[in-house]
C-alpha positions as CSV (number, residue, x, y, z in Angstrom):
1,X,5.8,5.0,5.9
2,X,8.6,6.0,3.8
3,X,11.4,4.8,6.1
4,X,9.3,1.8,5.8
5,X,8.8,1.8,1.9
6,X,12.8,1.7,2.2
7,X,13.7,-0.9,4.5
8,X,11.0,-3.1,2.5
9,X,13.0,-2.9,-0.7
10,X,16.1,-3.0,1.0
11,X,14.6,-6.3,2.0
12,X,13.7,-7.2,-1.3
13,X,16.9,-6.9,-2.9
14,X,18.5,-8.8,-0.2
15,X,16.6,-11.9,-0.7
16,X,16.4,-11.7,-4.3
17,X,20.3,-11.9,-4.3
18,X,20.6,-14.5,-2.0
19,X,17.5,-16.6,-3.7
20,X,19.8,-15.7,-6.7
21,X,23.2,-16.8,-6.0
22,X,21.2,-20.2,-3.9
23,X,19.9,-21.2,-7.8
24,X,23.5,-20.3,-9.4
25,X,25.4,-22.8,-6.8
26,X,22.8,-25.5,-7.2
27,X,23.3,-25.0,-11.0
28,X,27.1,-24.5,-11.4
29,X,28.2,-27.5,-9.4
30,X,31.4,-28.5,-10.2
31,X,33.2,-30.8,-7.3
32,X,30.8,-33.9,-9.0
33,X,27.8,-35.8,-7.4
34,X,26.0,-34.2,-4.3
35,X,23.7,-35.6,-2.1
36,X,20.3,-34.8,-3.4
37,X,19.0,-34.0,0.0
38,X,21.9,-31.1,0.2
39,X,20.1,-29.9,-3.2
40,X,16.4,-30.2,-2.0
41,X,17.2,-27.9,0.8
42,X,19.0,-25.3,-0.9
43,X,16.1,-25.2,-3.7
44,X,13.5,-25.2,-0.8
45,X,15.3,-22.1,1.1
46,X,15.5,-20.2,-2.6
47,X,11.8,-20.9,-2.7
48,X,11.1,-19.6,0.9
49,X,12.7,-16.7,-0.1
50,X,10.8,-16.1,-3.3
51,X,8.1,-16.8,-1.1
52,X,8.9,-14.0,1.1
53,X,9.8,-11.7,-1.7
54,X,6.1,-11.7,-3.0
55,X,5.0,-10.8,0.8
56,X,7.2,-7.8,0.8
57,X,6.1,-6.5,-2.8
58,X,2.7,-6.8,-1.7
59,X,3.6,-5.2,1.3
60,X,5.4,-2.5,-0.7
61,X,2.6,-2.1,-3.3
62,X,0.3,-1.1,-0.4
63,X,2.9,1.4,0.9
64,X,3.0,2.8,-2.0
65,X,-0.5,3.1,-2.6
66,X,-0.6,4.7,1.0
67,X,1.8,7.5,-0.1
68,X,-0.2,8.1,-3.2
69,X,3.0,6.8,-5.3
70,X,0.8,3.9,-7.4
71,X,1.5,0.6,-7.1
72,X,4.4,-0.3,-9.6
73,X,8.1,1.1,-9.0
């Protein structure tokens, strides 16, 4: 379960950085107008992976709990 408790917040740090640097490019656009389709899908895939990120803290607060380590962390 630990191995597991791992790999989850490897996960979670993953996506949290790509979710992260998916807002910063939709913000900081530079090269002028973009098709606001191109825009809806990169918000939408920062969303899915937000989405995702709350699966895996759940999933890691329930690890956690497993291995007696409380939920928070």
């Amino acid at each position: 379960m630990r191995r597991e408790l791992e790999q989850v917040d490897a996960m979670i740090a993953e996506l949290r950085g790509q979710a992260r640097q998916i807002r910063e490019e939709v913000g900081n656009r530079e090269d002028g107008p973009v098709d606001p389709g191109d825009t809806a899908l990169l918000i939408s895939s920062a969303e899915e992976q937000e989405a995702l990120i709350e699966v895996l803290e759940d999933r890691r607060g329930k690890l956690r709990e497993r291995l007696g380590m409380g939920t928070q962390g």
